[in-house]
N, C-alpha and C positions, 0 to 999 in steps of 0.2 A: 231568562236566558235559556236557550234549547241545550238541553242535556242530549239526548242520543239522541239518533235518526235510522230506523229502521227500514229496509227497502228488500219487499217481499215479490215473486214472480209466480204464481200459481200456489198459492199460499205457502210455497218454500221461502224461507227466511236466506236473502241472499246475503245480504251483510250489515252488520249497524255500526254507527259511528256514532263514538261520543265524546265531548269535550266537556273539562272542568267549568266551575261556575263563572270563572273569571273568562270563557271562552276560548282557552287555549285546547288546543287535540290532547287529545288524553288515549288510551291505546283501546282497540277497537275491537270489533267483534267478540263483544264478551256477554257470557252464560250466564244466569244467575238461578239455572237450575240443569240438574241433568240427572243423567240416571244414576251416576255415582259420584257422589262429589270427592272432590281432591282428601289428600289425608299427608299429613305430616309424615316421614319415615320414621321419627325417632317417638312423636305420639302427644299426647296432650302436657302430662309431665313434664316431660324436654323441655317444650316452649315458657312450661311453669317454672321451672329450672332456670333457664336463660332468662327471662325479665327479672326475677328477682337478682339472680349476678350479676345482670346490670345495673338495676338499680343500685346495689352493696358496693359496686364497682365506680360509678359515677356520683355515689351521693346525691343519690335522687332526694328531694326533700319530703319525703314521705309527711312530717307533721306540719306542713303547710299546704299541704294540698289536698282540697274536698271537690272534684270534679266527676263526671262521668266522659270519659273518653270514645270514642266509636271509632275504628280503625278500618280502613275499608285498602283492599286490595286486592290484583287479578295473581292468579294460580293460572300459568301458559302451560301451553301446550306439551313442554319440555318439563314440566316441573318447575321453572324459575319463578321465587316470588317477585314480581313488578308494579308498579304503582301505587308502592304505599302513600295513602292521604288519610287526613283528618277528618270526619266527617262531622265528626261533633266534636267539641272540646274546646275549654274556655278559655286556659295559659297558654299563650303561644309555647313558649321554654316547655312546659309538657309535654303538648302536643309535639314540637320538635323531638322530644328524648324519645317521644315512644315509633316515628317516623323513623329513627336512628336505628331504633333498636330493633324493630322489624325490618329495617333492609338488610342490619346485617345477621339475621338467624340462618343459622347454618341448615345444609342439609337440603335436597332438592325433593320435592314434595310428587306426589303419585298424582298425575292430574286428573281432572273432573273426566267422564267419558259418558259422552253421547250418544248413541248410536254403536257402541262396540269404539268409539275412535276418540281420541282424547282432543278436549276443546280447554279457549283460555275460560275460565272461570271466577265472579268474584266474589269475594268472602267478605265476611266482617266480625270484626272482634269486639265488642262490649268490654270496657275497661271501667270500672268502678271503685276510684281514690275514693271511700267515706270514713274512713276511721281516724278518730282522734289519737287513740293511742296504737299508732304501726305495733305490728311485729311480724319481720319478715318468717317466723314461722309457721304465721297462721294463712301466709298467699297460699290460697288455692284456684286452679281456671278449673271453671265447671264442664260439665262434657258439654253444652253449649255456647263454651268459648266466652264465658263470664272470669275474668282475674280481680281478685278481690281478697279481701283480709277480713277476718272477723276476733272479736273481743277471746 
């Protein structure tokens, strides 16, 4: 299945378009580098903050679940996070709580900028459920956007 389509005019990148795996459009003209990528307003913390309250909050099942998650989304123009999806992950019900939980973080984000000009940009999150014995004191997201627990 064609993932994006890219259509250039004198080597200027005029626009790409890309659809999900199942071939539906998925939102388009998106970065996956630039000169400064997007940045959280409230910071790495925050977001380490907000999933574990969600998790405490939803009764995430922490001692049944050993996955590694991949969370993939665009950072617009405006700051809005859009298109949260799974890119990797094995439980659906995971992979759902953690699509939930990134749509709804609060907080509009500093977007990726190009050229002096801000573009949509996407990210991705590395999520790593491996611990047999949780405790949500020990989640920490690493400065490259790893959330994880250790013993």
């Amino acid at each position: 299945t064609l993932a994006s389509e890219s259509r250039y005019e004198n080597n200027y990148l005029l626009s790409i378009t890309n659809w999900y795996p199942d071939g539906s459009p998925y939102i388009n003209n998106i970065h996956y580098s630039a000169d400064k990528p997007p940045l959280h307003p409230y910071g790495d913390a925050f977001i380490q903050n907000f999933i574990t309250q969600q998790m405490v909050e939803k009764a995430f099942p922490l001692n049944e679940v050993h996955d590694e998650i991949l969370v993939g989304c665009v950072i617009m123009e405006n700051g809005q996070l859009e298109g949260v999806r799974i890119l990797k992950g094995k439980v659906e019900s995971v992979n759902n709580f953690f699509i939930e939980t990134f749509e709804a973080l609060p907080g509009t984000w500093e977007p990726a900028l190009l050229d002096g000009k801000p573009v949509r940009y996407f990210i991705t999150m590395p999520i790593a459920l491996i611990n047999d014995v949780p405790s949500l004191q020990n989640l920490e997201l690493t400065p490259g956007g790893q959330l994880f627990w250790n013993y």
